[in-house]
C-alpha positions, 0 to 999 in steps of 0.5 A, spaced: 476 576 537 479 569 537 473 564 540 476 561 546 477 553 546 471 549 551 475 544 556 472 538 560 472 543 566 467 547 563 463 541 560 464 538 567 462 544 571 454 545 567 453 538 567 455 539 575 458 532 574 466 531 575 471 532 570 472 523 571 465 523 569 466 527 563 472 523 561 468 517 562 463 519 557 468 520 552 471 514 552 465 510 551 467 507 559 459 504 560 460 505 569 457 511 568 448 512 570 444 513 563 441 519 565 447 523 567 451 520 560 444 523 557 446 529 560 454 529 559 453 528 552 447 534 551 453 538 554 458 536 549 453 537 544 451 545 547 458 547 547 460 544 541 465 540 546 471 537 542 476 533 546 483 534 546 487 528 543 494 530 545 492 530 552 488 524 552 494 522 549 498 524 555 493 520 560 493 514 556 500 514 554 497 512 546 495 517 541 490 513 538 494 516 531 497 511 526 502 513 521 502 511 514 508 513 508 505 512 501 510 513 496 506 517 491 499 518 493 497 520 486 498 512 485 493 508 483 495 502 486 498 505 493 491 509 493 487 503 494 491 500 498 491 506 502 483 507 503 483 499 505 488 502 511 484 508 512 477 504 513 480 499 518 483 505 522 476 508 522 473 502 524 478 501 530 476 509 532 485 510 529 486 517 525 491 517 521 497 521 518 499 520 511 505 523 509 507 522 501 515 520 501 515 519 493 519 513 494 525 516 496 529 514 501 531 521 505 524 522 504 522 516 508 527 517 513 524 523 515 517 521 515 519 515 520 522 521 524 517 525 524 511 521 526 514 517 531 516 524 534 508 525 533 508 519 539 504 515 533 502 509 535 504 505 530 507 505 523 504 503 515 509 503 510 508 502 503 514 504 499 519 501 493 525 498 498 527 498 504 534 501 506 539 498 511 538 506 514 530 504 513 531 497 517 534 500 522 529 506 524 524 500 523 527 496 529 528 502 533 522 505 532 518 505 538 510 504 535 510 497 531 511 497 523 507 493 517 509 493 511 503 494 505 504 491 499 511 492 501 516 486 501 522 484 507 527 480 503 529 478 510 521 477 513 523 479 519 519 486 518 510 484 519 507 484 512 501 483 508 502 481 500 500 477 495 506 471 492 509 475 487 514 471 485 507 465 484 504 470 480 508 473 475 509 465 474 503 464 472 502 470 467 508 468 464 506 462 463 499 464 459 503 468 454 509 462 453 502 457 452 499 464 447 505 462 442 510 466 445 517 466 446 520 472 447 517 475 452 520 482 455 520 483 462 518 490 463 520 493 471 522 499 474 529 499 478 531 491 478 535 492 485 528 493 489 528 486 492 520 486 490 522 485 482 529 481 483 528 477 488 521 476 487 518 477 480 524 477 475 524 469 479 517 468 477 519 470 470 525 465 470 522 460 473 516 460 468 521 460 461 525 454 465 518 450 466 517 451 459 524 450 456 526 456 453 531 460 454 533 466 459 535 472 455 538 478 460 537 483 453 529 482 454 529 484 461 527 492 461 528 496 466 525 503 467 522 509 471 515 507 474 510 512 470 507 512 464 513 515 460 518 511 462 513 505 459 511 509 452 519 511 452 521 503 450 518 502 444 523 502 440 529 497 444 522 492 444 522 493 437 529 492 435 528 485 440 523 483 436 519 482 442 512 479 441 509 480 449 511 483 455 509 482 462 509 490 466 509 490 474 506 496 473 500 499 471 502 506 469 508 503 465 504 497 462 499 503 459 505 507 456 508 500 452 502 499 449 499 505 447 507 506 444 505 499 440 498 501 438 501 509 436 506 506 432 501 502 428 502 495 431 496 490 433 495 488 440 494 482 442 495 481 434 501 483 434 504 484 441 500 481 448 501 485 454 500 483 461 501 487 468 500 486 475 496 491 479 489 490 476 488 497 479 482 502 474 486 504 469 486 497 466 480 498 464 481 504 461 485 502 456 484 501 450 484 495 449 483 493 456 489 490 459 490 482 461 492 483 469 494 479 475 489 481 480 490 483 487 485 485 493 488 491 493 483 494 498 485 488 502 491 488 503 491 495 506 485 493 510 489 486 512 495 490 514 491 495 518 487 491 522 495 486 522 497 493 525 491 494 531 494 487 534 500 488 534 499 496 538 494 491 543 500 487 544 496 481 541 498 474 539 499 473 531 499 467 528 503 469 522 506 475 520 508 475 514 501 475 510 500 473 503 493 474 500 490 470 494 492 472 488 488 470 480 489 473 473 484 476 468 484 476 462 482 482 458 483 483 451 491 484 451 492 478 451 489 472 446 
């Protein structure tokens, strides 16, 4: 036999108070005697008494529920950035709907139209590129929008990142004082605003100051995985090659570990940068020289970002950039 649901009217009926008085227990309101709050959560807590979120919902018009649209939750990076939002949300008494889009765009609008029709309170994406489809549902949602390690070219949308373009500058710069002077840039799809607008400028900007020229046949554009990395071996070979700045880690492994398979030294031969200094840095072998992010603070950050905007609360800034640095590990000289 199905176990029937406890309601606040039962809980106000044992404890003989008003079902107003329950609520107010419930919601933390501290206009309530400490006695008869003892008592209420005693209730509560004999009953197993679990309120309904829907319906408080209902009451006050917000779901205290934030929506989040991940890409690929199995990705180290995007998992970081996720437990960052997770631990802010909790905090600020949030839950959380994760919906995995696997950075598709179909995919995503979906996840944009299903949570808002779950009446989230706000929304969290984390995804490869924004479409004009995308954009538009962003301007027309009702719950607020924040991007996570997710750029906006046009810097309209809310967002917390680090400067990728100062970024990957920096960490070519190092390879080209190594000695190098071609350095492959290794992407996935380059019409992403992220890699061309941003990275592949910090890329440019870096071989100018140093005087080198521009080649478009070192620019390597491929799948985000580790496959699409271990595939490049041969075309980075036959452009002689000597180091590579990866945006992503997983295909950052790849490369290297096709390099070292095919007997090539590294750093010796061939250094490697990447970008996400997510764990699997160091799990390489050699470990590999990163671009260092406070991945748990950007989700965090874009969290708590988010809670103001929910509260309707003034913001100094919405578009967020947090300090970046570099690590040196044994990829690189």
């Amino acid at each position: 036999m199905k176990k029937q649901n406890v309601t606040i009217y039962d809980v106000a009926r044992e404890a003989n108070v008003s079902m107003a008085t329950v609520s107010r227990v419930v919601n933390g309101n501290q206009n309530v005697k400490d006695a008869t709050k003892q008592k209420v959560l005693n209730i509560i807590d004999k009953l197993d008494y679990r309120p309904n979120a829907v319906a408080r919902g209902l009451a006050s018009k917000k779901s205290t529920t934030v929506g989040v649209i991940i890409p690929n939750v199995t990705n180290t990076y995007f998992a970081s950035l996720a437990r960052g939002i997770d631990d802010i949300a909790t905090m600020y008494k949030y839950n959380i709907i994760l919906t995995n889009s696997d950075g598709n765009n179909q995919r995503e609008l979906t996840s944009m139209n299903t949570l808002q029709a779950k009446q989230v309170d706000g929304i969290i994406f984390m995804g490869n590129e924004i479409s004009e489809e995308l954009r538009s549902e962003f301007k027309k949602s009702r719950a607020p929008v924040v991007l996570a390690g997710s750029v906006d070219a046009s810097g309209k949308i809310p967002s917390v990142n680090i400067d990728y373009r100062q970024a990957v500058y920096s960490e070519v710069t190092n390879l080209i004082n190594n000695g190098n002077d071609r350095i492959a840039f290794v992407s996935g799809p380059l019409e992403r605003s992220i890699n061309k607008d941003f990275r592949l400028k910090g890329y440019k900007d870096a071989l100018t100051d140093a005087g080198i020229p521009y080649e478009k046949s070192l620019l390597f554009e491929t799948d985000v995985s580790y496959s699409g990395g271990y595939a490049l071996r041969e075309r980075l070979q036959k452009n002689e090659v000597t180091a590579a700045i990866v945006t992503d880690d997983d295909m950052a492994a790849g490369v290297m570990n096709s390099m070292t398979d095919d007997g090539v030294s590294v750093p010796g031969e061939f250094e490697l940068a990447t970008s996400n200094d997510t764990k699997l840095t160091e799990m390489t072998r050699p470990t590999m020289s990163t671009i260092t992010q406070p991945l748990y603070d950007v989700g965090a950050v874009a969290m708590r970002l988010l809670t103001k905007l929910m509260n309707n609360e003034d913001i100094e800034e919405n578009k967020v950039f947090l300090p970046f640095g570099l690590k040196k590990r044994e990829s690189t000289k």
